[in-house]
C-alpha positions as CSV (number, residue, x, y, z in Angstrom):
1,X,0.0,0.0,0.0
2,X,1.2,3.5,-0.8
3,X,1.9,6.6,1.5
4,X,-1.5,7.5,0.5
5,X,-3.6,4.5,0.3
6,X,-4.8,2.5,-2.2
7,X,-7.9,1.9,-4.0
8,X,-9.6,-1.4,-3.7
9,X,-11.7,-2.7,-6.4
10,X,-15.3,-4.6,-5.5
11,X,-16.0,-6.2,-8.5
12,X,-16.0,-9.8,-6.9
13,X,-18.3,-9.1,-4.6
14,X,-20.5,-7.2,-6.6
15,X,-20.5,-10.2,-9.1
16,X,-21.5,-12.3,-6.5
17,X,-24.6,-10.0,-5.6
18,X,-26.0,-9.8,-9.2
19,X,-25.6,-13.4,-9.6
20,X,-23.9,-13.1,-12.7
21,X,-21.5,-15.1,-14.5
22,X,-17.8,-13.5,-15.2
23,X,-18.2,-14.8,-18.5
24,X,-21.7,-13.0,-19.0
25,X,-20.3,-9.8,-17.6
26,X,-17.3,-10.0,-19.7
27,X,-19.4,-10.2,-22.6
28,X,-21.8,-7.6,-21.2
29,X,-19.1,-5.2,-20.8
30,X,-17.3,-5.8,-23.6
31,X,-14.1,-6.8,-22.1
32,X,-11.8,-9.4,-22.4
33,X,-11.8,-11.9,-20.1
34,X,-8.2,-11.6,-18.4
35,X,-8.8,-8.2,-18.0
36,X,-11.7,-8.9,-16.3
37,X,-10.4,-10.9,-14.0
38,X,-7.4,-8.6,-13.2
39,X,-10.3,-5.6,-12.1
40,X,-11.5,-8.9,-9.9
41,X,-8.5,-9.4,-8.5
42,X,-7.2,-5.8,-8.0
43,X,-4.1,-6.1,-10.2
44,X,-4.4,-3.4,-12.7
45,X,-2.4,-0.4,-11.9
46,X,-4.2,2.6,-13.9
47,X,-7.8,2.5,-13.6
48,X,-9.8,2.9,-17.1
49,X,-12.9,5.4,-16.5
50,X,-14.7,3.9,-19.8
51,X,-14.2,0.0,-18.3
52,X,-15.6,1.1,-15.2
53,X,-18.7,2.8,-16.7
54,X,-19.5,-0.3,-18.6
55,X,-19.4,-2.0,-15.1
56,X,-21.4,0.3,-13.4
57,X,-23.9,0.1,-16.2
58,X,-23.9,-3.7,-16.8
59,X,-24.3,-4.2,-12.8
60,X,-26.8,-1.4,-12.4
61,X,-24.3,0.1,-9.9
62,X,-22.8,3.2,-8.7
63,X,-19.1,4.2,-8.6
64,X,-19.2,4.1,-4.8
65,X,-19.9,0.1,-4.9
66,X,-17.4,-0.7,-7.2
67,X,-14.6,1.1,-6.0
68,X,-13.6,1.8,-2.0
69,X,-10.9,4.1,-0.7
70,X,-8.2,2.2,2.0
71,X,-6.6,4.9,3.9
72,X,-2.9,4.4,4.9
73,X,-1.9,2.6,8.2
74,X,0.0,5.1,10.4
């Protein structure tokens, strides 16, 4: 974790509460599979505003659900 935090992606969780399959959303979304799975995993390092509208949209979520800021630990 950085000096300043980190961001930490939901998307697994929120798949789990749609009931939906990563292959569905991936298609849904129109995103490759790996990358999905790296946004699941919170490996990417550089966020892409137009994946995570497609997410938002497909999931009928906001922003706020999908994405959580971790402060840093003093």
């Amino acid at each position: 974790m950085g000096k300043y935090g980190t961001i930490k992606i939901k998307l697994g969780d929120l798949i789990v509460q749609a009931g939906i399959s990563k292959n569905k959303l991936s298609h849904r979304a129109e995103m490759q599979r790996t990358q999905l799975n790296n946004y699941c995993n919170n490996t990417i390092s550089r966020l892409d505003v137009e994946v995570l509208a497609r997410l938002c949209n497909v999931l009928g979520c906001q922003i706020g659900d999908l994405l959580e800021y971790v402060p840093p630990k003093d």
